[in-house]
C-alpha positions, 0 to 999 in steps of 0.5 A, a space after each residue: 084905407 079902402 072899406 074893401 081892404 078891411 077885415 073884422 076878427 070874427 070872435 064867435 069862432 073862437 068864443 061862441 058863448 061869450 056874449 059882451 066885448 068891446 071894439 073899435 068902430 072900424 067904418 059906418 057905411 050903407 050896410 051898417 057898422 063895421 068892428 075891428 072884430 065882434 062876437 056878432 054872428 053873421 047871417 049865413 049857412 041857414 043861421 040868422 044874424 045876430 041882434 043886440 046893442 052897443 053902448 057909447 061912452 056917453 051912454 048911448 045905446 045903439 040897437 043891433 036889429 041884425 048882421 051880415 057879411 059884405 057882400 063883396 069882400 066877406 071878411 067884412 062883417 056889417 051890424 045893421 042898426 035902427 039908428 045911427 047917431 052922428 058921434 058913431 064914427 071911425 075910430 070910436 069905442 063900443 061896448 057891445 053885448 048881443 041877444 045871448 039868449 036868441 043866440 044860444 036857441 040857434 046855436 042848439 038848433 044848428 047842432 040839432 040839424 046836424 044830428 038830423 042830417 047824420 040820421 037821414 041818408 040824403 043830401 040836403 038841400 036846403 036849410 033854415 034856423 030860428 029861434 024856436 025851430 029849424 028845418 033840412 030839406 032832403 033830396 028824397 024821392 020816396 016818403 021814408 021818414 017817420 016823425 016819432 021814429 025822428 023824434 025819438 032816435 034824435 032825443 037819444 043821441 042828443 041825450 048821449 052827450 057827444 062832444 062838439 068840436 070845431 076844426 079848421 082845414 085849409 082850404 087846398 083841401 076843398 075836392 075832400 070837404 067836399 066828399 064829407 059836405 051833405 049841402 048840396 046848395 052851398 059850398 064849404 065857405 073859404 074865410 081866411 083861406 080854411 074852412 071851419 069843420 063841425 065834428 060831432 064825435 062818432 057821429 058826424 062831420 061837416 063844414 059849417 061856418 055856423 055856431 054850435 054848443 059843446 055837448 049835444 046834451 045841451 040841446 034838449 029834448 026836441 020833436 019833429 013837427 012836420 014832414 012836408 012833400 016840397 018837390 017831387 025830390 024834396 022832403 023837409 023835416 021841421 023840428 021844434 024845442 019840446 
């Protein structure tokens, strides 16, 4: 079977806070180890890749340092690796656990920055998420944004406990995701012909490929850090975990 026809089952759609599995080795390539599916999460929409291991039968442990997407057929996803040893082949069974406590920090930065971007009546133009912090750019001419009224307003909306729930959309719907999309950089992304839709209850809607706590309490208190004039059209806000 030809590398590009295949697809990797993407587990973390379904199940983002589970954090071991196994799989089938599927391909070894110049981008890495392809699964038949993983809980890996792929670098993509400002979220970093996932990192962890995988283990052999014979105990070997192979080092996860990060994940992506092919960049050609998308439905491949690629865990990059240290080292590759040479009974790591098509057909061999892992047993694989990612760095749940990395993950969890972006799954609750990434539904932090949608919150911020339900505060701030702009589109974003540009996004990023580590395990410590995460930022939005806005397209904002004029410098309206306070940090202590950010602070303050986003500590209590996470404090109010919305639901997180993930929908799906077909994608012939794209002309109304893209009404509800505040990304201006990147489009809604198409996997499988439908677009996944992070919906905050009450609060805000987005399509977003990303993973993302259940509740926004799990978020924590958090602090803006820093707002930074980039452009004479871009403003970025950077929050922090308190």
């Amino acid at each position: 079977m030809s590398v590009h026809a295949m697809e990797t089952l993407a587990l973390f759609d379904s199940a983002p806070y589970q954090n071991t599995f196994n799989a089938r080795v599927m391909a070894v390539g110049e981008h890495g180890i392809a699964l038949e599916h993983t809980l890996f999460y792929p670098t993509g929409g400002g979220q970093p890749g996932d990192t962890g291991h995988f283990l052999l039968a014979d105990g070997t442990r192979i080092d996860v340092i990060g994940t992506v997407r092919d960049p050609v057929s998308r439905a491949i996803i690629w865990h990059q690796v240290q080292q590759c040893p040479e009974q790591l082949v098509a057909g061999v069974q892992v047993n694989a656990e990612i760095d749940w406590d990395r993950r969890y920090r972006h799954m609750k930065m990434h539904t932090c920055l949608h919150l911020l971007c339900s505060m701030i009546d702009a589109p974003v133009t540009g996004c990023s998420i580590s395990a410590d912090k995460g930022r939005l750019d806005f397209d904002l001419p004029e410098m309206t944004l306070d940090k202590d009224t950010i602070t303050r307003d986003l500590n209590a909306l996470i404090e109010q406990a919305h639901e997180v729930k993930t929908l799906s959309m077909p994608a012939s719907e794209y002309a109304t995701l893209l009404q509800i999309t505040r990304t201006q950089a990147v489009a809604p992304p198409v996997i499988q012909g439908s677009v996944r839709v992070i919906d905050i209850a009450g609060v805000d809607i987005q399509p977003c490929g990303g993973t993302h706590v259940a509740n926004t309490r799990e978020v924590g208190r958090v602090f803006c850090e820093k707002i930074e004039k980039k452009s004479k059209h871009n403003r970025r806000v950077i929050l922090r975990f308190a």
